[in-house]
PASEBA-1860 file (N, C-alpha, C; in nm, 3 decimals):
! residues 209
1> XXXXXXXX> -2.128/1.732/-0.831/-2.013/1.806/-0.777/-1.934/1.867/-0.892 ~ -1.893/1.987/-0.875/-1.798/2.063/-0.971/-1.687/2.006/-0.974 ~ -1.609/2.084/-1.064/-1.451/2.077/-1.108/-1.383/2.119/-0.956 ~ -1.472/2.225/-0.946/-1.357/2.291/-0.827/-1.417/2.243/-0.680 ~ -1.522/2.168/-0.730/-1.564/2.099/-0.559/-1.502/1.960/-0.537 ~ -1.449/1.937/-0.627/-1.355/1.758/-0.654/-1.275/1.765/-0.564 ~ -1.259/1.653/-0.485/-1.174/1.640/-0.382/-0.984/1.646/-0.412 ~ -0.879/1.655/-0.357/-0.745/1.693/-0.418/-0.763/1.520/-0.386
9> XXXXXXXX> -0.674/1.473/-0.483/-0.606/1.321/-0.496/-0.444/1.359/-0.510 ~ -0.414/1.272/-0.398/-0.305/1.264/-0.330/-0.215/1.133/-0.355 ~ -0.061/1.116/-0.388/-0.006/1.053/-0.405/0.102/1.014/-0.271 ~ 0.159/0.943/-0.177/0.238/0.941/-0.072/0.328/0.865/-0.147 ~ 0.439/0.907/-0.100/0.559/0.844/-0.151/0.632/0.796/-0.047 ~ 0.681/0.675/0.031/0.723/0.639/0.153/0.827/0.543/0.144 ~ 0.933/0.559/0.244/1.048/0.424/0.203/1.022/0.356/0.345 ~ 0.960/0.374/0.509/0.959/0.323/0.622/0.835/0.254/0.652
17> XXXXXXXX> 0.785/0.304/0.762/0.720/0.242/0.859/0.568/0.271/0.851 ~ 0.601/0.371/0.765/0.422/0.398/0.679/0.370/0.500/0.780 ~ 0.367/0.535/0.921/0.301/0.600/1.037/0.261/0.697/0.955 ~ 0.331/0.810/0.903/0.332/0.959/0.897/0.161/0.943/0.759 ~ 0.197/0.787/0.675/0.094/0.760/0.522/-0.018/0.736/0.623 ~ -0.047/0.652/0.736/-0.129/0.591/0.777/-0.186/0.737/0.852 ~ -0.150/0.848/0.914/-0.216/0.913/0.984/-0.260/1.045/0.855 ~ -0.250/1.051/0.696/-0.293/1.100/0.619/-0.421/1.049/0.572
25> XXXXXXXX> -0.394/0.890/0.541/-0.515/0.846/0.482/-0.637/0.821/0.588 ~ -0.562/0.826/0.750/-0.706/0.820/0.858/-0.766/0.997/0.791 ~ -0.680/1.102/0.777/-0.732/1.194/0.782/-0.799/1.208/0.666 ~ -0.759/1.189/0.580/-0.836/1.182/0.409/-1.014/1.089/0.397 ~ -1.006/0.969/0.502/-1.111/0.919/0.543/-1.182/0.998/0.603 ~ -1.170/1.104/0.693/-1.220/1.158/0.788/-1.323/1.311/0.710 ~ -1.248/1.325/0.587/-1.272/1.430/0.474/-1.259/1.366/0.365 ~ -1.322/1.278/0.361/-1.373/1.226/0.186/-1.402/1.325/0.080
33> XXXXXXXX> -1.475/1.472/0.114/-1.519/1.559/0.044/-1.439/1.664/-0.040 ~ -1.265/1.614/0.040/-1.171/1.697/0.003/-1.041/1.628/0.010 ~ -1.047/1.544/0.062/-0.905/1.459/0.002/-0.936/1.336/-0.042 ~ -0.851/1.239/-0.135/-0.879/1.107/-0.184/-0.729/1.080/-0.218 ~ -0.679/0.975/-0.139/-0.547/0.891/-0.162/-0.574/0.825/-0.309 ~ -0.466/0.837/-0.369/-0.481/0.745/-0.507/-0.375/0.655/-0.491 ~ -0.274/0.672/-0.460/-0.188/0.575/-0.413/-0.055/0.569/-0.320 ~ -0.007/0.461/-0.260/0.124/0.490/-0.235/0.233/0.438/-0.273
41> XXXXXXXX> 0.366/0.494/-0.298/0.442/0.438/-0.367/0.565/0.401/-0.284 ~ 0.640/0.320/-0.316/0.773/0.295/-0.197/0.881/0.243/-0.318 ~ 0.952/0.272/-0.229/1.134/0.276/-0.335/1.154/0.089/-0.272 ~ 1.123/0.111/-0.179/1.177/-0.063/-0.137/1.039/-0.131/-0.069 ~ 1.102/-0.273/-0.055/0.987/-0.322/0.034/0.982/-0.307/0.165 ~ 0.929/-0.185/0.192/0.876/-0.139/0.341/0.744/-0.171/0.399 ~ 0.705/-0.190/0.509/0.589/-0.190/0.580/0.519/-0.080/0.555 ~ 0.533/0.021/0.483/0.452/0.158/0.448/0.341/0.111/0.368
49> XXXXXXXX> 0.406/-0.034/0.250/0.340/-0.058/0.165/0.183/-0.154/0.235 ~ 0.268/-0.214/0.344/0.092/-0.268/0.351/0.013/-0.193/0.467 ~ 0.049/-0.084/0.498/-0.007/0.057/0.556/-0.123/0.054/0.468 ~ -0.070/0.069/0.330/-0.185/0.136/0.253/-0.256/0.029/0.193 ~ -0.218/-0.103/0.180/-0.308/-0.238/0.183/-0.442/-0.198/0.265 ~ -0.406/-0.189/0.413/-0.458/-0.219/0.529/-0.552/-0.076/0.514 ~ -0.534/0.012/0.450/-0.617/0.148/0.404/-0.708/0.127/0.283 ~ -0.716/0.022/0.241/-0.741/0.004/0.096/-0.709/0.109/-0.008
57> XXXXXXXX> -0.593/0.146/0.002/-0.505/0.262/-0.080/-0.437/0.170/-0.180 ~ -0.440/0.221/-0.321/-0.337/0.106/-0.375/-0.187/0.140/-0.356 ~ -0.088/0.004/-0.351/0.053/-0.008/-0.336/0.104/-0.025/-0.428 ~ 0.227/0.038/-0.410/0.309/0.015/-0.543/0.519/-0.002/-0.558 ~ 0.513/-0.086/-0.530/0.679/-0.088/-0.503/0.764/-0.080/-0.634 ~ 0.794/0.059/-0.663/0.885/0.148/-0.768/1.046/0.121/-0.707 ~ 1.105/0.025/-0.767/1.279/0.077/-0.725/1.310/0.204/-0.801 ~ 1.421/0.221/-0.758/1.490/0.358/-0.792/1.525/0.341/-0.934
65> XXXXXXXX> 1.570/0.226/-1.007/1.611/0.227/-1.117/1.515/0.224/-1.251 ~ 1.347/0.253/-1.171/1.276/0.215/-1.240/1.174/0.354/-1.298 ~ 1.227/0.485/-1.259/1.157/0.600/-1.296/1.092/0.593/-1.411 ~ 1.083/0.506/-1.489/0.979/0.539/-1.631/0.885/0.457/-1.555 ~ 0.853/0.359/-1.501/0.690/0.325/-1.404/0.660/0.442/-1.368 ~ 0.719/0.513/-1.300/0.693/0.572/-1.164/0.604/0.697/-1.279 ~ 0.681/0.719/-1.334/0.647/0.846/-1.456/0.496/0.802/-1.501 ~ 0.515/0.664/-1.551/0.383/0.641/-1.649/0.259/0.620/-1.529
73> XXXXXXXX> 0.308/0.614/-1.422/0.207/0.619/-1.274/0.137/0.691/-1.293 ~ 0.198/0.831/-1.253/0.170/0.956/-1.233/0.060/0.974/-1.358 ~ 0.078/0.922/-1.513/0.060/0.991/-1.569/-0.111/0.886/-1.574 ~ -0.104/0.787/-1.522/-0.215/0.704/-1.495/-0.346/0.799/-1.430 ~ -0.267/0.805/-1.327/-0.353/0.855/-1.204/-0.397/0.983/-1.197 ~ -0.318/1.070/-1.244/-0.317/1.223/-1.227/-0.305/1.278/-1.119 ~ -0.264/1.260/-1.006/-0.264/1.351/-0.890/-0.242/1.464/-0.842 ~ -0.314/1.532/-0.778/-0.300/1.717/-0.793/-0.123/1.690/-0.698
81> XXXXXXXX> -0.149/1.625/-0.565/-0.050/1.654/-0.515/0.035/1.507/-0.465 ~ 0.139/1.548/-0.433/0.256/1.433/-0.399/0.277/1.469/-0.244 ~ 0.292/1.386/-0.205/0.296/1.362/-0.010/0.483/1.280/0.011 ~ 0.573/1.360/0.036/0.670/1.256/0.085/0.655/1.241/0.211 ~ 0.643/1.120/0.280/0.625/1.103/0.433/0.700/0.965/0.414 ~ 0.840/1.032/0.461/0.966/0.928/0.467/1.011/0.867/0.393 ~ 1.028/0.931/0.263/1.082/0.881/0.128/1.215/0.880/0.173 ~ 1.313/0.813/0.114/1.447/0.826/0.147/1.542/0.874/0.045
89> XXXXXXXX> 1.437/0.892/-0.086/1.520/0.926/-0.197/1.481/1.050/-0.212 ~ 1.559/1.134/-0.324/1.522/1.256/-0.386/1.454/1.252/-0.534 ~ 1.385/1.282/-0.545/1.280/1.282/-0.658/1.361/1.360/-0.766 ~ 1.322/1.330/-0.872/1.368/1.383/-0.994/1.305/1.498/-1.049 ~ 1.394/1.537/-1.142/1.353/1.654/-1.213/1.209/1.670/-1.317 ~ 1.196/1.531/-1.376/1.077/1.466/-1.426/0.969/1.476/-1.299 ~ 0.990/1.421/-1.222/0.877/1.376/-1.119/0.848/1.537/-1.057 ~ 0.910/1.628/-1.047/0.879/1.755/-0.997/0.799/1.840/-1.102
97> XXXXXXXX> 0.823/1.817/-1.192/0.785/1.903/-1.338/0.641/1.836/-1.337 ~ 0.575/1.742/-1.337/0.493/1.692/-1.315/0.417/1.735/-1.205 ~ 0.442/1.803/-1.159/0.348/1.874/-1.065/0.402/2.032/-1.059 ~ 0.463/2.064/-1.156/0.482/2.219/-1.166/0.347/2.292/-1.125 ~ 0.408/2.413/-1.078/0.240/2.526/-1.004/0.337/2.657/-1.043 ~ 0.256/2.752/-1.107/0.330/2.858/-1.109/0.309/2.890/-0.949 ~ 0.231/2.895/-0.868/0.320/3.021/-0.759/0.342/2.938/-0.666 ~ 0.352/2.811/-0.659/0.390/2.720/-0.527/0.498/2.647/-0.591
105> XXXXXXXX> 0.599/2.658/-0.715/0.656/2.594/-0.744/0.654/2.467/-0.809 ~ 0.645/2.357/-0.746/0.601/2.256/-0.750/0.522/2.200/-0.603 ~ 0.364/2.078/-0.686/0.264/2.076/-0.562/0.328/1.951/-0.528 ~ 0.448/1.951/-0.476/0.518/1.832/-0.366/0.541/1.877/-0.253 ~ 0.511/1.813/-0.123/0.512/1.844/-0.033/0.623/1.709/0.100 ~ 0.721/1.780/0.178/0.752/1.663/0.258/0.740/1.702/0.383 ~ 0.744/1.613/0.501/0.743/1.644/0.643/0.885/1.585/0.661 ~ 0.990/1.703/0.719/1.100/1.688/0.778/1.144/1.674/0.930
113> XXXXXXXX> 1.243/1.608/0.966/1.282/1.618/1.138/1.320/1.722/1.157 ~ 1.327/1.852/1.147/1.418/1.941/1.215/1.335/2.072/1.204 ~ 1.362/2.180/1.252/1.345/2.313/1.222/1.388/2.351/1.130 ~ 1.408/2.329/1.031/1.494/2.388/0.868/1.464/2.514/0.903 ~ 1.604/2.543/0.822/1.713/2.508/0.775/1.785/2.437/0.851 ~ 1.778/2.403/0.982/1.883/2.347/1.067/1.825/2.172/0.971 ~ 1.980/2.099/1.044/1.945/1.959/1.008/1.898/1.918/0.861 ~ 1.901/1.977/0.729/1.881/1.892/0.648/1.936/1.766/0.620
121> XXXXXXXX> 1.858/1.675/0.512/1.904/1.587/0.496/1.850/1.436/0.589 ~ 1.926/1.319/0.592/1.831/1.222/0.723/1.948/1.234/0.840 ~ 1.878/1.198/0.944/1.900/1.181/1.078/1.873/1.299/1.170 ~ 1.759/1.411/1.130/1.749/1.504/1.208/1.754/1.494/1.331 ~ 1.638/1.436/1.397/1.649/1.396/1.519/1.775/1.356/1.625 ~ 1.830/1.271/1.544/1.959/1.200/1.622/2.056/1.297/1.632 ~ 2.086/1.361/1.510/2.218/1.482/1.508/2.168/1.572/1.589 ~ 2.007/1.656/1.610/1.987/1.770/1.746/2.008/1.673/1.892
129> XXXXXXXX> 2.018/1.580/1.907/2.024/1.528/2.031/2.143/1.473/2.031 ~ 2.225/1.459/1.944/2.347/1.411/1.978/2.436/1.542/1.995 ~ 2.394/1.686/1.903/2.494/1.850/1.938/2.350/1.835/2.045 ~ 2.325/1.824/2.154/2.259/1.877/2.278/2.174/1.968/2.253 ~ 2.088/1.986/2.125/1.970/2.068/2.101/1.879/2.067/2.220 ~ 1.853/2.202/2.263/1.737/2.239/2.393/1.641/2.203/2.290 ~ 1.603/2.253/2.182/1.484/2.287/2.106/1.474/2.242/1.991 ~ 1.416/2.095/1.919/1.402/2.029/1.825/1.271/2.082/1.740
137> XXXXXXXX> 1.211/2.015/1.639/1.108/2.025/1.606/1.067/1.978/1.471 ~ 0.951/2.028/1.393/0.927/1.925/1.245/0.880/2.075/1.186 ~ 0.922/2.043/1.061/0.886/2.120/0.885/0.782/2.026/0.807 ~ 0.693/2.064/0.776/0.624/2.084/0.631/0.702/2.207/0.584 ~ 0.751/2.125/0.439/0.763/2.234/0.361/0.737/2.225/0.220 ~ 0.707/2.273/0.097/0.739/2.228/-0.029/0.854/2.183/-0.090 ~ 0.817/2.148/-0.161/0.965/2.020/-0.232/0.995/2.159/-0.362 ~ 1.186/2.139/-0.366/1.207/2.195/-0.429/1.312/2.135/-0.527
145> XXXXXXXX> 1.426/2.145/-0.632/1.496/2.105/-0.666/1.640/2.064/-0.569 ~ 1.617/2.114/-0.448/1.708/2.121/-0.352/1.725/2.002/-0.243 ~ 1.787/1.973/-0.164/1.779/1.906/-0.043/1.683/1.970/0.077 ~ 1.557/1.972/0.117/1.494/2.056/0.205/1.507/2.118/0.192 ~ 1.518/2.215/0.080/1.574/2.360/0.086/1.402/2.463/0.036 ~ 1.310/2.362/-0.004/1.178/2.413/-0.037/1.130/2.500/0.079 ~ 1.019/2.591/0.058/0.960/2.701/0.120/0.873/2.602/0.262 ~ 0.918/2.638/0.410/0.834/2.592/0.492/0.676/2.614/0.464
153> XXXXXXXX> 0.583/2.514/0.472/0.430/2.520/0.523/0.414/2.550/0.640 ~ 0.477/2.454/0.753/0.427/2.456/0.890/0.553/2.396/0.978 ~ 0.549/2.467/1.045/0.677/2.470/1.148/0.643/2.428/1.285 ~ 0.672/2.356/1.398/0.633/2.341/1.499/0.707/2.291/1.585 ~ 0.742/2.337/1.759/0.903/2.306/1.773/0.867/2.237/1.902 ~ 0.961/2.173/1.993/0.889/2.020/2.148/1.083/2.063/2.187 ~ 1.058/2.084/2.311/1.156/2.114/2.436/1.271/1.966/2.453 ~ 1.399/1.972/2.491/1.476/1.845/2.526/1.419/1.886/2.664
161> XXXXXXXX> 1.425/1.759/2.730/1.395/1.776/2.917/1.525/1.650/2.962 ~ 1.557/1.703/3.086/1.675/1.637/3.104/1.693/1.524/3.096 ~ 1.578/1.418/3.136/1.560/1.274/3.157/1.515/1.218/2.974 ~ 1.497/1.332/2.851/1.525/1.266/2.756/1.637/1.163/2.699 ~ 1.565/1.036/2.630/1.658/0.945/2.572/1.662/1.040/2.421 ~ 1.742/0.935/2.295/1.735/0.969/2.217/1.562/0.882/2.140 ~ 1.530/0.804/2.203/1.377/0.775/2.184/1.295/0.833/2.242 ~ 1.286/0.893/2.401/1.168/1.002/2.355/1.193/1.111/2.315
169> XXXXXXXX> 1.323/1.138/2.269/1.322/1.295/2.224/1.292/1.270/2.052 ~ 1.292/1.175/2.028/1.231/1.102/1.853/1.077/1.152/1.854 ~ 1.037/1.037/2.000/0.884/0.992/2.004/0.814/1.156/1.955 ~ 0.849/1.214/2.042/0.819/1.405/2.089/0.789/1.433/1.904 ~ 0.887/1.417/1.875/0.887/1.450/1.738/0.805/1.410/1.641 ~ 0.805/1.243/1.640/0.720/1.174/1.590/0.573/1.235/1.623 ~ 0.524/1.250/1.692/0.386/1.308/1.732/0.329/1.445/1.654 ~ 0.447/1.524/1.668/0.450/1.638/1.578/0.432/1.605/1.417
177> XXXXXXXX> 0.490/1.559/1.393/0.470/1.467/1.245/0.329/1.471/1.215 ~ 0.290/1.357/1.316/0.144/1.371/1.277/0.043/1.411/1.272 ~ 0.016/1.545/1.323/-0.043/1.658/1.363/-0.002/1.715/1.261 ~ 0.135/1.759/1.206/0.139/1.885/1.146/0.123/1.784/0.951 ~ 0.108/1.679/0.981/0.164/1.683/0.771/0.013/1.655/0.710 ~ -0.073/1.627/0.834/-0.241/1.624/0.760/-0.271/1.763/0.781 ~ -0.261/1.835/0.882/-0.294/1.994/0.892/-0.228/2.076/0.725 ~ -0.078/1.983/0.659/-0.071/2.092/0.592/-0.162/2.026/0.435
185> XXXXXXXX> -0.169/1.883/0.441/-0.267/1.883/0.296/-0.374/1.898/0.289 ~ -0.445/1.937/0.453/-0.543/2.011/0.465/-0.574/2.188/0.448 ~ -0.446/2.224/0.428/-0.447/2.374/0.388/-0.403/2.342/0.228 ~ -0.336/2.276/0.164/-0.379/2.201/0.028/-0.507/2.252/-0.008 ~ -0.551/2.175/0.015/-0.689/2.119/-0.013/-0.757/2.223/-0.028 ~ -0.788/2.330/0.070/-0.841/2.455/0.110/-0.782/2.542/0.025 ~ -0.685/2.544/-0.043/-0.575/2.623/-0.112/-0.538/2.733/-0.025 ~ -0.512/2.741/0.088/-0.471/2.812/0.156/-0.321/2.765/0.214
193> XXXXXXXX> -0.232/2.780/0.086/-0.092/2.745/0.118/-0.006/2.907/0.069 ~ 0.111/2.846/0.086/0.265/2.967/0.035/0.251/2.968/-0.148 ~ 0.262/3.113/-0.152/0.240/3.124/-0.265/0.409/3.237/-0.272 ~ 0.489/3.170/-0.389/0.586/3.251/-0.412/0.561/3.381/-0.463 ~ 0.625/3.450/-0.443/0.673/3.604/-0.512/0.783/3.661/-0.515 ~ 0.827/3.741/-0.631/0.985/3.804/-0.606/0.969/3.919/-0.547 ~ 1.050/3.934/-0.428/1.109/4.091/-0.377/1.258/4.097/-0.406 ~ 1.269/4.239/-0.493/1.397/4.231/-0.549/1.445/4.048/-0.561
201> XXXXXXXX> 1.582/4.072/-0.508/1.665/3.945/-0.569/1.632/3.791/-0.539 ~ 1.523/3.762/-0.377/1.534/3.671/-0.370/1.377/3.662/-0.386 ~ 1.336/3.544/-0.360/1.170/3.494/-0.282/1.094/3.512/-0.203 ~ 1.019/3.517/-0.176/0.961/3.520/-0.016/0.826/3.441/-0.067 ~ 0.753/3.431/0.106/0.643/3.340/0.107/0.523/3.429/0.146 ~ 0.384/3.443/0.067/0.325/3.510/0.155/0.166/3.380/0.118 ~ 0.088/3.389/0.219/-0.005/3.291/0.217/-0.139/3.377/0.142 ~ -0.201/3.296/0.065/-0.292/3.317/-0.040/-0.430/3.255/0.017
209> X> -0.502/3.299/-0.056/-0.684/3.248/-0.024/-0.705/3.154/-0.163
END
């Protein structure tokens, strides 16, 4: 196998319940030929971590105060790309530079609750159903120096219906999650992602081969 037939190795970074890591690495199993988990990492001791036990993915519990591991990780492993699926922290300026890409920015990627720009930040879900959002939904987008403020991948939006709680109008969501954050390190993989460019003053996104 070539350089450029090598599968992308993938890093997940998770602070919860692991779901969003566990339905990557079923998919990374499913395409051995093009994705390979190298590890997952968690800020605390979450159940994410023995997600990836139970994956035979290796675990790794990084506190926050401990960014020179986390650094000399990275620099272990090499991973093309970084997966946040429910990190709770914001990654550093080190940890982004480390995956610098000239036209994608940086190759970090997170799955958010909301339609971004609406809802950054945590509690998407709860804040569209608590202002009476008709129309919720989930972001892939790239990670930027910002709060969610990185370039959407994949956008995808699920209806309030009247007899919603604030758990199935989550669940709705949750589902979306997992559909859309292997679809986007599967366009990764394919290199068929957002590639920046300047028009005049600001950015825009246009998708590349």
């Amino acid at each position: 196998m070539s350089a450029a037939e090598q599968p992308l190795r993938f890093l997940v970074l998770a602070s919860g319940q692991g779901t969003n890591a566990k339905k990557l690495f079923e998919y990374a199993r499913q395409h051995p030929e093009r994705l390979e988990p190298v590890a997952l990492v968690s800020d605390r001791d979450a159940p994410a971590l023995g997600v990836a036990e139970e994956w035979k993915v290796p675990a790794h519990l990084i506190r926050p105060s401990e960014e020179g591991a986390l650094l000399q990780l990275l620099d272990k492993l090499r991973p093309d790309w970084a997966c946040m699926a429910g990190y709770k922290r914001l990654v550093s300026a080190s940890f982004l530079e480390f995956f610098h890409d000239e036209n994608l920015g940086f190759r970090v990627m997170n799955v958010h609750p909301s339609l971004l720009p609406a809802y950054p930040g945590l509690g998407g879900y709860r804040r569209a159903f608590e202002e009476g959002c008709q129309l919720s939904g989930v972001t892939v987008h790239l990670v930027d120096e910002g709060l969610d403020t990185g370039l959407p991948i994949l956008q995808a939006s699920f209806a309030r219906e009247e007899n919603d709680t604030l758990e199935t109008f989550t669940a709705k969501g949750r589902a979306l999650e997992h559909q859309l954050f292997p679809q986007a390190l599967d366009l990764a993989s394919r290199k068929k992602l957002w590639k920046r460019e300047r028009e005049g003053a600001r950015w825009i996104a246009r998708m590349y081969e």
